[in-house]
N, C-alpha and C positions, 0 to 999 in steps of 0.2 A: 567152198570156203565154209567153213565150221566156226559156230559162234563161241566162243571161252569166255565166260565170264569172270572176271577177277573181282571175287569181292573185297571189293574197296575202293575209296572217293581218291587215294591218293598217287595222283600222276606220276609220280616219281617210282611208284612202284612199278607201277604198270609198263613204264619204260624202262623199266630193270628189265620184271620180266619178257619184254618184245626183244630186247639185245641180246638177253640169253636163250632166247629162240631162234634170232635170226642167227648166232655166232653157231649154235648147235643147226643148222639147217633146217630146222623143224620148218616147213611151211605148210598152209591151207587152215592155220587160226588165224581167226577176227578176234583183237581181243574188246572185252566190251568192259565198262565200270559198272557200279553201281548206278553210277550219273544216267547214264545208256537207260535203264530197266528201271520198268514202272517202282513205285515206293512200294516195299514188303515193311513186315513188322520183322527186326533184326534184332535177335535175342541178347539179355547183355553178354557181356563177356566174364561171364561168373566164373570157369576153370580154373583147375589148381593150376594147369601148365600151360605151356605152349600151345601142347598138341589137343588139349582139349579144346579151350578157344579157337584154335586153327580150323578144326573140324565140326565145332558147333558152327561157325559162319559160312564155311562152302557147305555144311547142308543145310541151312533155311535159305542160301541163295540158290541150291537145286531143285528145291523141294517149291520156294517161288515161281522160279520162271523157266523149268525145266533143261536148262542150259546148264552144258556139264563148266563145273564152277569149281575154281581156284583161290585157297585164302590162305594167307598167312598170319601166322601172330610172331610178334619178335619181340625183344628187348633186353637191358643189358643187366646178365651175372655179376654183382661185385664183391669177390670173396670176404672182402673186410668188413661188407654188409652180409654176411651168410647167405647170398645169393642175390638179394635184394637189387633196387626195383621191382626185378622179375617178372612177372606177368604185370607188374601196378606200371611197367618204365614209361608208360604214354600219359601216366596220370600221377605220379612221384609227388609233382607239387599242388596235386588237388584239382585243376584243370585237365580236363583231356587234350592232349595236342599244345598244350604250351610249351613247347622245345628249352624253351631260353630258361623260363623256371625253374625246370625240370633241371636241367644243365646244370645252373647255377646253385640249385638247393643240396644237388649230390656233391656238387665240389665243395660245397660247405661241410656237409657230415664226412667229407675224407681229410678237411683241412690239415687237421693233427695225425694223418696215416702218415707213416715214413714209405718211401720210395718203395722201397725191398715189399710191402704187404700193397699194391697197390694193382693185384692182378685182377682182373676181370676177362669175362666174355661176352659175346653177343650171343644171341641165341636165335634161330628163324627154326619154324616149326610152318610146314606147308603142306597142305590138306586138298588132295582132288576128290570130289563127288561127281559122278556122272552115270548114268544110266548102267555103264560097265561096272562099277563099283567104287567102294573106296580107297584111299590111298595116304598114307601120310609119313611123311620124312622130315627130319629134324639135320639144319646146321648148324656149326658152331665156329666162330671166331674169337681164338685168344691174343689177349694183349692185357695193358695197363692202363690204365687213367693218367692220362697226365695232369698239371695244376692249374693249368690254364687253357680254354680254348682256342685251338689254330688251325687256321683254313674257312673258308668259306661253303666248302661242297658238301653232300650230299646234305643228310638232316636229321634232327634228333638229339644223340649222345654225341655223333659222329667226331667233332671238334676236338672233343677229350678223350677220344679214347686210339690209344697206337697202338698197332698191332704188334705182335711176337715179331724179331725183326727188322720192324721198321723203325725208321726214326721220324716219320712222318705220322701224323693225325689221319685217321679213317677222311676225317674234311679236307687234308688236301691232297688227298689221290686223287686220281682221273675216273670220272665212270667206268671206264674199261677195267682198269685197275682197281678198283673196288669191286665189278663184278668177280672178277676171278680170283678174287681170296674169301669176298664177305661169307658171310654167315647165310643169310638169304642166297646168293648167287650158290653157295655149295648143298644149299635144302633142294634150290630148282634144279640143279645138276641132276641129282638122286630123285629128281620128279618126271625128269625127260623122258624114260620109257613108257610111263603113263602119261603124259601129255599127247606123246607119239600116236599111243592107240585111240586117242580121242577124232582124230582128223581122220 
């Protein structure tokens, strides 16, 4: 059994990624968190992009604890913002990780969007470091904002934002059903041949 690290404290992820391991067959990864492995000094997340935060975090969690290490960065394109949040979408309203803020500060600045201008994307950007080398691929899910949050599942923007398609909110789709469209679940798709040679 081979140790992968995923850097990051947040479980949800980390059960993303084990679902889209086990649904792909991949077996013989432990996945581990940050939680797991002693405290490293974790660089900020200074990146213009995705891909560069993605990949500054799986290498100071390789370069810590020698474990080939998995990170993602994500967050949400909203064209009516010229891309915005973008890399800031975990800290929008000033706090790190305050979901509800965040939520609510954007559907504030789209209040006066009309329907027709209210496309957006998500972005995941996923970065392997490991002794073999590195790796990084980038997904993308498009949809629109809608005006008010619905659903209670996954986390984040999730509530407001529907997919191309759907008539439903990223929040009430099923786990399953969100892995196989998201934005992350289509980044780890495109990470599985490298994850593969890790084991």
């Amino acid at each position: 059994m081979t140790d992968l690290l995923v850097a990051s404290r947040n479980a949800k992820k980390l059960a993303e990624l084990r679902r889209v391991l086990d649904d792909a067959g991949v077996a013989g990864l432990r996945l581990r968190s940050l939680d797991d492995v002693a405290p490293f000094d974790e660089a900020p997340e200074t990146g213009a992009t995705f891909e560069e935060n993605a990949l500054a975090k799986a290498r100071d969690a390789f370069r810590a604890t020698g474990l080939a290490s998995v990170a993602d960065d994500s967050g949400l394109a909203v064209d009516a913002l010229n891309g915005m949040p973008g890399v800031l979408s975990a800290r929008w309203a000033g706090a790190h990780g305050d979901d509800s803020a965040n939520l609510h500060l954007l559907l504030g600045q789209l209040r006066d969007v009309p329907d027709e201008r209210r496309g957006a994307s998500f972005v995941s950007a996923c970065a392997l470091v490991s002794a073999a080398g590195e790796t990084v691929v980038r997904g993308e899910w498009a949809g629109r904002i809608a005006r008010a949050p619905r659903g209670d599942g996954g986390f984040g923007y999730d509530p407001i934002f529907v997919p191309d398609g759907s008539d439903r909110s990223a929040g009430e789709l099923t786990p399953a059903e969100k892995d196989a469209a998201s934005h992350r679940g289509r980044a780890l798709a495109l990470l599985l041949p490298a994850l593969r040679a890790v084991v």
